[in-house]
N, C-alpha and C positions, 0 to 999 in steps of 0.2 A: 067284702073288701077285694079289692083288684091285686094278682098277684105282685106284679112291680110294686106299689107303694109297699106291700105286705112286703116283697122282695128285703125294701130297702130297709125297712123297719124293724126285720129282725135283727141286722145287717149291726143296726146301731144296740139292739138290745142285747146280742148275745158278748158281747166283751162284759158290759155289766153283772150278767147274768155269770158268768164264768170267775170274774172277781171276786163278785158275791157271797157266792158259795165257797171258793177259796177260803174268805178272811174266817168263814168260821170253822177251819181245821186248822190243824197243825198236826203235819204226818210227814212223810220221805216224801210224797209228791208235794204237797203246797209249800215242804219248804226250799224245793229244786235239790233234793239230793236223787231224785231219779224221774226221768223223764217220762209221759205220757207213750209212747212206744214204749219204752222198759214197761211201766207199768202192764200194758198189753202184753208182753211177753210175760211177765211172771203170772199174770191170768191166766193164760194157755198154758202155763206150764203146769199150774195148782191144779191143774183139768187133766195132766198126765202123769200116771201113778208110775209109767216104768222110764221116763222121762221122755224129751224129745228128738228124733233127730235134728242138727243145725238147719240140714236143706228144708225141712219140713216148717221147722220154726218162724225160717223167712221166708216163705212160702207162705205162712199165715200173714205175718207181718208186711207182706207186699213189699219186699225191702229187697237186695241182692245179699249174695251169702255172707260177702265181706263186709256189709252193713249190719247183718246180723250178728255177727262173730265180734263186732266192735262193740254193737251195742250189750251181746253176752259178756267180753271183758270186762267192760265198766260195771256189771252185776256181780260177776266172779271177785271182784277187788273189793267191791261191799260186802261179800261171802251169801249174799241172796241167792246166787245159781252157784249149781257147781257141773265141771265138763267132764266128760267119762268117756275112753271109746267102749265102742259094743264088743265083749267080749266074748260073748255067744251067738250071736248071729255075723259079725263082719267085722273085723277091728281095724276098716277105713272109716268105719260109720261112728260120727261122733253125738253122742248122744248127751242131752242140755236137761236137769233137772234145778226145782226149788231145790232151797234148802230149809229147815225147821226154822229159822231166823229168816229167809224170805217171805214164808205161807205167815211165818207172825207178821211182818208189815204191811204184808197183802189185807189181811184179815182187821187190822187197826185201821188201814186207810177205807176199806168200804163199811166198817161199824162207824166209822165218823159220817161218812158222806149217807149213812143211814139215818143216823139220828140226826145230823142237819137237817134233809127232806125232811123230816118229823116234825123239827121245828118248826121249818118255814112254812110246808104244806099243813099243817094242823091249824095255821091262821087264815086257811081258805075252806068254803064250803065243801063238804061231800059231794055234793053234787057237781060244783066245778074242778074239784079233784076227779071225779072220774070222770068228766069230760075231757081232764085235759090227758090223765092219762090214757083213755082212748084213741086221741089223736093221734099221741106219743107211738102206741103202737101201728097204728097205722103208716107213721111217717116210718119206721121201725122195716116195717112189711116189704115199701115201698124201696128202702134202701138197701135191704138186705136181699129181696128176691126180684130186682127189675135189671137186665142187663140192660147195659150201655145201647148197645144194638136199640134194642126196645124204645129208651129213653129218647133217641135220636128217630127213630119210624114215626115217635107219636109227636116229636116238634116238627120235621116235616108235615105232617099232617094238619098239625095248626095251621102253619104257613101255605 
């Protein structure tokens, strides 16, 4: 298949694909009590035991700091993060942790969206299960380790 039709194809299948899966959770994300960025923050967070710095956090989040610090209110006011400065190494440094009631909703929303894949994927072959998840990693690869730079050398070079 030629990428443009593929282009457009996914184009139309991934909204369904993204409902989909929604309708069979009910968690703080699917029911809009916290946003896909939140989400991603409290991921990064559950990944750091002595918390985060802010700058660092939006840093990951590719957001500016006052984006980050808005989106850490709206999680502080759920009591999911809580803010600290650093009182041992610099107390301008403000440092962003879960809290025990965050890493629990964290942990509910990916047991859901586990056992969903279970569901759905259990009704396809093994064989096209690991094909697709091959792919998955591949496209994975491709987004996570190709700079921009790169991406742009090798469409000139189409053209």
């Amino acid at each position: 298949m030629d990428v443009e039709p593929f282009g457009r194809r996914m184009i139309e299948l991934m909204p369904h694909l993204v409902r989909g899966f929604a309708r069979h959770e009910s968690n703080y994300l699917s029911r809009g009590e916290i946003t896909l960025p939140q989400l991603w923050a409290l991921e990064h967070l559950s990944r750091q035991p002595t918390g985060c710095p802010m700058n660092a956090l939006a840093q990951f989040l590719r957001v500016s700091r006052p984006a980050a610090t808005g989106l850490i209110n709206r999680l502080i006011a759920q009591r999911l993060v809580r803010r600290a400065h650093d009182v041992v190494a610099d107390r301008r440094i403000v440092r962003v942790a879960i809290t025990a009631k965050g890493q629990q909703i964290l942990d509910n929303i990916w047991e859901q969206k586990r056992r969903m894949i279970i569901d759905v994927f259990g009704q396809i072959s093994p064989r096209d299960r690991a094909q697709y998840l091959a792919t998955l990693e591949r496209v994975v690869a491709i987004l996570c380790h190709e700079r921009p730079a790169d991406r742009s050398a090798r469409e000139l070079a189409r053209s």
